[in-house]
Backbone as a chain_set.jsonl record, in Angstrom:
{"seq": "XXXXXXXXXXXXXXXXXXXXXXXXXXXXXXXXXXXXXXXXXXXXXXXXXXXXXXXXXXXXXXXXXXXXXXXXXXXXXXXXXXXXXXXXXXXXXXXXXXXXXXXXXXXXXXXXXXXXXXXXXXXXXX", "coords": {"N": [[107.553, 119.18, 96.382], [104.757, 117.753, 95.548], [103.299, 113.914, 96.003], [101.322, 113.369, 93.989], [102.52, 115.081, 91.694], [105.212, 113.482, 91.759], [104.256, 110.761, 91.114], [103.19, 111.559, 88.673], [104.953, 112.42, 87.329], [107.35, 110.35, 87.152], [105.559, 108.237, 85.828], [105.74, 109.053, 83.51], [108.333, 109.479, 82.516], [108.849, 107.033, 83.218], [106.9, 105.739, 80.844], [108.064, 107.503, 78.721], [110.864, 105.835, 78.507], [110.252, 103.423, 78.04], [109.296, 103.457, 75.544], [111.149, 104.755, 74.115], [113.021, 102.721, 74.608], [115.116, 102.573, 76.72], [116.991, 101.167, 77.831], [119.294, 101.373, 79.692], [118.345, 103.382, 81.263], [115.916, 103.099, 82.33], [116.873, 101.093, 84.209], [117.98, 102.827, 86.109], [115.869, 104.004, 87.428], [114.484, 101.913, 88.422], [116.346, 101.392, 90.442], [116.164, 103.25, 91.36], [113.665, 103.535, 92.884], [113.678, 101.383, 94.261], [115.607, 101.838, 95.947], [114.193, 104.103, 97.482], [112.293, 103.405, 98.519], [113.238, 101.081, 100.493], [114.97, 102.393, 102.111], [113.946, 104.757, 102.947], [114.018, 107.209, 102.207], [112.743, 109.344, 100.566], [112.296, 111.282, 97.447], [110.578, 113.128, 97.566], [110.194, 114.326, 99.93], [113.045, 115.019, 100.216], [113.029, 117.204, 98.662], [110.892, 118.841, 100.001], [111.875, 119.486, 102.309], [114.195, 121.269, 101.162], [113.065, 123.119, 99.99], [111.694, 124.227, 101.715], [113.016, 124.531, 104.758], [111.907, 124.4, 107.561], [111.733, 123.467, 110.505], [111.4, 119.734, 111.357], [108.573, 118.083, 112.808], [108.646, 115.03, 114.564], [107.13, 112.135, 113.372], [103.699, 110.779, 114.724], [102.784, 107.489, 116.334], [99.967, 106.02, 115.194], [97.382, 104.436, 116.276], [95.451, 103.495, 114.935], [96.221, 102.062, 112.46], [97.169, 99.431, 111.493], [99.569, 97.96, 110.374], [102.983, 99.025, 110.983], [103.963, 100.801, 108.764], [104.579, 102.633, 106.132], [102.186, 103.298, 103.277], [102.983, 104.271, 101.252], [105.664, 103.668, 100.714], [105.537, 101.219, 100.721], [104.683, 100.858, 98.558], [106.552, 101.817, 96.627], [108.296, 99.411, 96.877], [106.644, 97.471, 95.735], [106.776, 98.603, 93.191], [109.243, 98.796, 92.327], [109.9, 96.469, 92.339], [108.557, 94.724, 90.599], [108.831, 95.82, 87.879], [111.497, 95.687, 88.134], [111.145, 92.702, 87.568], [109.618, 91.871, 85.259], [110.868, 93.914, 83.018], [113.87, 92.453, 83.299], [114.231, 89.858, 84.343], [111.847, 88.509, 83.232], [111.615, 89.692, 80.392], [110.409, 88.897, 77.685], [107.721, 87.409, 78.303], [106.668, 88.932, 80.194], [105.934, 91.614, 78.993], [103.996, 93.431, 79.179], [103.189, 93.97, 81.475], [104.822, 96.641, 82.513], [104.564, 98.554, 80.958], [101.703, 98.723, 81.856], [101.992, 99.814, 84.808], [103.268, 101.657, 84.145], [101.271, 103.627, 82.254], [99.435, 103.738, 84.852], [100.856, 104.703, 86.804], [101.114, 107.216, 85.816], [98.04, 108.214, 85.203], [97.521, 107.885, 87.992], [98.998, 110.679, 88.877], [97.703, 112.008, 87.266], [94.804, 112.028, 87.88], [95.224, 111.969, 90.842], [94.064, 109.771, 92.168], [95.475, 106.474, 93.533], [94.475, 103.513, 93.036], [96.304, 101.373, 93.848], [97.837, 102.222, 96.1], [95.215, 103.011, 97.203], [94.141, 100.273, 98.154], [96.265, 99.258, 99.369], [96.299, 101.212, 102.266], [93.794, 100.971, 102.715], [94.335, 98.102, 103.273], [95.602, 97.998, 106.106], [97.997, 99.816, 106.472], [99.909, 102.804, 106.771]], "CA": [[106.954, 118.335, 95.382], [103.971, 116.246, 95.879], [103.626, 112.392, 95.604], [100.862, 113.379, 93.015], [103.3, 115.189, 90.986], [106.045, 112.502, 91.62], [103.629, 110.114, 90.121], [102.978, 111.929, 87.042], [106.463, 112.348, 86.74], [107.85, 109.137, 87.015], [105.028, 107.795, 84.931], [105.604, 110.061, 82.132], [109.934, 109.616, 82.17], [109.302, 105.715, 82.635], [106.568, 105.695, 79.505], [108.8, 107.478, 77.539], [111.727, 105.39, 78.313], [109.739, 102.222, 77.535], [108.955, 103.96, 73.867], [112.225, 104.987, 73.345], [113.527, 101.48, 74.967], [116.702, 103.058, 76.756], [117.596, 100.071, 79.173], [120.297, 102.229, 80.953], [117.367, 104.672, 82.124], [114.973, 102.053, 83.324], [117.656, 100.678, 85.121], [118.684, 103.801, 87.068], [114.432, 104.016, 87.607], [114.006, 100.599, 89.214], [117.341, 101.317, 91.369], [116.222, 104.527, 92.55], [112.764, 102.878, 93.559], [114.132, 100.38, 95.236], [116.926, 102.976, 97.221], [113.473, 105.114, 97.966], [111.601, 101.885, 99.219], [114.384, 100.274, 101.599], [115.672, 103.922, 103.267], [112.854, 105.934, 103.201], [114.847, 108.509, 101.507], [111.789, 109.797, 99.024], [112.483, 112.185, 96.588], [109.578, 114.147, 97.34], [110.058, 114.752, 101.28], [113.942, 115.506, 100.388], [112.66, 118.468, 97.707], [110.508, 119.955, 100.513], [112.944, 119.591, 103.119], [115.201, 121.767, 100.689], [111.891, 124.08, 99.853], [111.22, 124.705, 102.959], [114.331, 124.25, 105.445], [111.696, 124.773, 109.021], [112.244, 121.956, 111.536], [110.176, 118.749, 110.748], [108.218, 117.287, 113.706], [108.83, 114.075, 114.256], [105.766, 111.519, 113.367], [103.529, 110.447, 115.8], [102.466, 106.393, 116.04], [98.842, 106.454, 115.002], [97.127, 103.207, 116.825], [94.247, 103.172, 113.85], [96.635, 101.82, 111.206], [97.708, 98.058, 111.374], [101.414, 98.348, 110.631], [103.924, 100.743, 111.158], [104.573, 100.553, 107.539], [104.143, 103.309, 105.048], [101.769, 102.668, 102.287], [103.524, 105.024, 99.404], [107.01, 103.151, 100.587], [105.445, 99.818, 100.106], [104.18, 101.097, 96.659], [107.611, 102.155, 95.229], [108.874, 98.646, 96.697], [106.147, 96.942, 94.556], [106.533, 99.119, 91.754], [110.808, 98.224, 92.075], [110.145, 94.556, 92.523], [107.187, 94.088, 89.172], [109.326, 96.541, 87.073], [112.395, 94.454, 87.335], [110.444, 91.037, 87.115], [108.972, 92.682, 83.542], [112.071, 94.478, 82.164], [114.885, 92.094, 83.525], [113.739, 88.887, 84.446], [111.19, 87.917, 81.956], [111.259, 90.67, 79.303], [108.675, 88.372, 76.781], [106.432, 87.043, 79.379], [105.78, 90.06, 81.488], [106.437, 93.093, 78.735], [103.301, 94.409, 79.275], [103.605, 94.807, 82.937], [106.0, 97.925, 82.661], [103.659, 99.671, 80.453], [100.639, 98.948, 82.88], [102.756, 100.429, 85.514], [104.077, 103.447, 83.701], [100.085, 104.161, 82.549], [99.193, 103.343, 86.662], [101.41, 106.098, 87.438], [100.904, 108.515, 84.593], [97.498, 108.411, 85.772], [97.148, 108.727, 89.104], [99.406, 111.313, 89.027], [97.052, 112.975, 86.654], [93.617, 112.466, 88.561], [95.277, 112.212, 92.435], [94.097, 108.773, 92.985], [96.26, 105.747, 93.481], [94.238, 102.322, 93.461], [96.685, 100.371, 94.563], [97.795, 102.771, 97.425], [93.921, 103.146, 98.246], [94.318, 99.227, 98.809], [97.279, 99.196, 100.815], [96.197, 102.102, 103.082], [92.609, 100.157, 103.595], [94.884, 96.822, 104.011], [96.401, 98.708, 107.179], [99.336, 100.338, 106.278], [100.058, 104.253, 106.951]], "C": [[105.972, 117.393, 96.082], [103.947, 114.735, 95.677], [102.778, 112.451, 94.467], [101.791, 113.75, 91.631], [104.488, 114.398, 90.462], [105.606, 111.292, 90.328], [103.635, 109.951, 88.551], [104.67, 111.919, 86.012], [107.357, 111.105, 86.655], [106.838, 108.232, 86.168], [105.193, 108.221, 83.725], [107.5, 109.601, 81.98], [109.282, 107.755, 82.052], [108.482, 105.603, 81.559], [107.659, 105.906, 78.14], [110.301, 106.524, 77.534], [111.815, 103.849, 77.86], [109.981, 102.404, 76.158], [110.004, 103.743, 73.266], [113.173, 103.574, 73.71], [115.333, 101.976, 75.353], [116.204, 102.122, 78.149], [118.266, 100.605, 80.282], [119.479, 102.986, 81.751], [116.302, 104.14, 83.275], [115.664, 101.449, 84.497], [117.831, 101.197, 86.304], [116.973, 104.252, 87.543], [114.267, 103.286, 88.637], [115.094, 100.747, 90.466], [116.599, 102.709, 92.261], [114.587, 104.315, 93.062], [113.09, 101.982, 94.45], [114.905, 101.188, 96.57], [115.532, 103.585, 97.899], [112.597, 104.052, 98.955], [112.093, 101.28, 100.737], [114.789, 100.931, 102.565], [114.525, 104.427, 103.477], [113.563, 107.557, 103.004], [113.738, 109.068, 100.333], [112.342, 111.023, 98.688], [111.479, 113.64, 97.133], [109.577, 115.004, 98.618], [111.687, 115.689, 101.139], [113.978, 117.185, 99.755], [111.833, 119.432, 98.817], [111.117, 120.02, 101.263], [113.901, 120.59, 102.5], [114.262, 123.621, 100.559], [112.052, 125.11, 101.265], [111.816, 124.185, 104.513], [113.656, 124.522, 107.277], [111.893, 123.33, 109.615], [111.374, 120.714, 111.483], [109.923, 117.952, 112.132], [108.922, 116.02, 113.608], [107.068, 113.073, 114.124], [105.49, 110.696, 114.462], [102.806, 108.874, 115.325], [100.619, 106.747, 116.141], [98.379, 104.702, 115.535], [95.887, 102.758, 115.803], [95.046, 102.081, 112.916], [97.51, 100.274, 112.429], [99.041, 97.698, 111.644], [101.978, 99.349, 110.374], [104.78, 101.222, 110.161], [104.054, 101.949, 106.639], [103.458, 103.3, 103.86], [102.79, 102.854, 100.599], [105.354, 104.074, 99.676], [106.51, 101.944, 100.085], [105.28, 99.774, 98.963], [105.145, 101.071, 95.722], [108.339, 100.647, 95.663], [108.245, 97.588, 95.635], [106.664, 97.096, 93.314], [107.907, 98.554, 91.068], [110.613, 97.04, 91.558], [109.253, 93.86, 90.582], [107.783, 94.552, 88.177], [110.605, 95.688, 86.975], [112.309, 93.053, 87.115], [110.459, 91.522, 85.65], [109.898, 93.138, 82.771], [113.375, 93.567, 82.354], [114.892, 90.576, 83.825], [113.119, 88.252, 83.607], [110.821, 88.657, 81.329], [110.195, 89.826, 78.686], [108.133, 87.604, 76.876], [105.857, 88.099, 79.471], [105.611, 91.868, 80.575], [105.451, 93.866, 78.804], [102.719, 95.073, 80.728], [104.019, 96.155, 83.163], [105.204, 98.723, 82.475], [101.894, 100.057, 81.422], [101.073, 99.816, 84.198], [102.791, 101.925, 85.121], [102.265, 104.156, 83.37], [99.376, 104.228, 83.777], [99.782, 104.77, 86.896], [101.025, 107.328, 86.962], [99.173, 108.96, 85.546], [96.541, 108.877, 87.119], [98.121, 110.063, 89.571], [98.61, 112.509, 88.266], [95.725, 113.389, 87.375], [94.212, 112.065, 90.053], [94.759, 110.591, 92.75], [94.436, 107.404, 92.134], [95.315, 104.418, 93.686], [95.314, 101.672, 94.381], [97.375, 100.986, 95.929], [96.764, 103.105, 98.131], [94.033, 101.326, 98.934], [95.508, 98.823, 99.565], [97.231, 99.929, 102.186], [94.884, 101.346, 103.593], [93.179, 98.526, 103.941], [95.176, 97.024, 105.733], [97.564, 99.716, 107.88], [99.166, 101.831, 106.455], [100.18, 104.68, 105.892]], "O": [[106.23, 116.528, 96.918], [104.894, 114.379, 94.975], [103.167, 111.66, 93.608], [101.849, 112.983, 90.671], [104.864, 114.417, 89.29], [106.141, 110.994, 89.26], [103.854, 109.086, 87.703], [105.16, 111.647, 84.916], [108.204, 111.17, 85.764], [107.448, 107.264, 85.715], [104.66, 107.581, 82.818], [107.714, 109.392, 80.786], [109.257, 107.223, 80.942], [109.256, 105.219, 80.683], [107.986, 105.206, 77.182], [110.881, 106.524, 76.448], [112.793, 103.199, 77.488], [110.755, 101.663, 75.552], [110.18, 102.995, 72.305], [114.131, 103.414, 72.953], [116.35, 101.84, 74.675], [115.407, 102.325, 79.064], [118.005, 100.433, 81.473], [119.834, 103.269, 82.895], [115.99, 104.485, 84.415], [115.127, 101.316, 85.596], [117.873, 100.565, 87.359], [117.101, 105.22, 88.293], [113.943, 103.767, 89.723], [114.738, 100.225, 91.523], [116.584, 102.968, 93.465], [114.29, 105.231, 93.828], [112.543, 102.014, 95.552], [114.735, 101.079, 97.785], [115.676, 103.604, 99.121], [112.442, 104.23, 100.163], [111.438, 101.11, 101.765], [115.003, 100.474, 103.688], [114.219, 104.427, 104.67], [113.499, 108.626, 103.611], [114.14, 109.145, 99.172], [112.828, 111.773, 99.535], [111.746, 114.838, 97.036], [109.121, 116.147, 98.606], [111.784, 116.779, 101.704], [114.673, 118.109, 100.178], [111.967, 120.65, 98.701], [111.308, 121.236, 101.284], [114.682, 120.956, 103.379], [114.636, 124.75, 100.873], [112.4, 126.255, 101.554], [111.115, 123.538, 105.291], [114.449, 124.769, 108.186], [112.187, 122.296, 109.016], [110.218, 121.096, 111.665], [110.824, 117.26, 112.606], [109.734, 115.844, 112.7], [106.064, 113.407, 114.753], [106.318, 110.051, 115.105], [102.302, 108.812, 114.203], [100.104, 107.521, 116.949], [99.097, 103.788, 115.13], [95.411, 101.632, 115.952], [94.344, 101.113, 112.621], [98.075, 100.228, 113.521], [99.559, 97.285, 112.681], [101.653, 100.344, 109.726], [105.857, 101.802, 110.301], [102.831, 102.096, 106.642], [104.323, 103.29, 102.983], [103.095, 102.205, 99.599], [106.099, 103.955, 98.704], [106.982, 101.537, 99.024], [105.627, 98.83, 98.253], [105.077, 100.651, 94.567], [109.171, 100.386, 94.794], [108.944, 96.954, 94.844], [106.96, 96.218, 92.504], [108.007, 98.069, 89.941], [111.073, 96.621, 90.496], [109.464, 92.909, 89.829], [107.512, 93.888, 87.176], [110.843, 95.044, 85.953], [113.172, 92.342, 86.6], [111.505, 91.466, 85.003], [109.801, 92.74, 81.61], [114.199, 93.858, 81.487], [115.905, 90.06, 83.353], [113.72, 87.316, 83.079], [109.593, 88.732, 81.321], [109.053, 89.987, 79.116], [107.821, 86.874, 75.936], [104.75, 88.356, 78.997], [105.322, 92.93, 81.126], [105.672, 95.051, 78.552], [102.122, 96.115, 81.001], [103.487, 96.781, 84.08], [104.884, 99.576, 83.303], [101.246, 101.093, 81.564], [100.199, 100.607, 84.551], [102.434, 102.968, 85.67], [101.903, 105.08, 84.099], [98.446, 105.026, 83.664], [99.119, 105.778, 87.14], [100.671, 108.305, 87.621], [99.145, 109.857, 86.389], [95.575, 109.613, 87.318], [97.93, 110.455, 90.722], [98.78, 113.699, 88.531], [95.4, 114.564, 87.549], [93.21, 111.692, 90.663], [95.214, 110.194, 93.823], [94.128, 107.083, 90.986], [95.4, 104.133, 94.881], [95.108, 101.498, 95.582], [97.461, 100.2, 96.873], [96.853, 103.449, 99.31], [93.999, 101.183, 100.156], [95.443, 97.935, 100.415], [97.888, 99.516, 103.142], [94.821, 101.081, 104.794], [92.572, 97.811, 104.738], [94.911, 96.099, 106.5], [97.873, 100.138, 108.994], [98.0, 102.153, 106.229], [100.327, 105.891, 105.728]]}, "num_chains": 1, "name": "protein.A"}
């Protein structure tokens, strides 16, 4: 699975779970962003790891990039952290946060590019 596809897909389950307003789902959303964020357990590396079972280099330190930080990890810790500000914190302040989010994703999962991971990757980040 790609991170493009991830995208689309997690933009499209959290939209509809906004619509349909199932709390329990968003919940288990924002948790498993956060778990993917903190470990570096992504969804998307564990699916080709399963795909495709050959031996995975290990990564090499690239001296171009700033910190030794991942951009797409910092993204799903954003995405954790603004999603439960907006849904859990201040539901009617922030409720249109979620939905900017869930269209954010939907989108770049549809055309391949991520603003806010093009600005974290030109901040410095890997």
């Amino acid at each position: 699975m790609m991170e493009r596809q991830y995208h689309f897909l997690l933009g499209a389950l959290l939209l509809g779970c906004l619509y349909l307003d199932i709390r329990g789902a968003l919940a288990v959303v924002v948790t498993g962003l956060m778990l993917e964020g903190i470990t570096d357990w992504r969804l998307t590396r564990l699916v080709d790891r399963l795909r495709h079972p050959a031996v995975q280099e290990p990564e090499q330190v690239d001296p171009a990039y700033q910190f030794d930080f991942e951009a797409e990890r910092l993204l799903r810790l954003v995405f954790a952290s603004l999603l439960f500000l907006s849904l859990f914190l201040y539901p009617d302040e922030f409720w249109w946060l979620a939905w900017y989010i869930g269209f954010g994703l939907f989108g770049a999962g549809v055309s391949g590019i991520c603003p806010l991971l093009l600005m974290l990757r030109y901040g410095g980040f890997k």
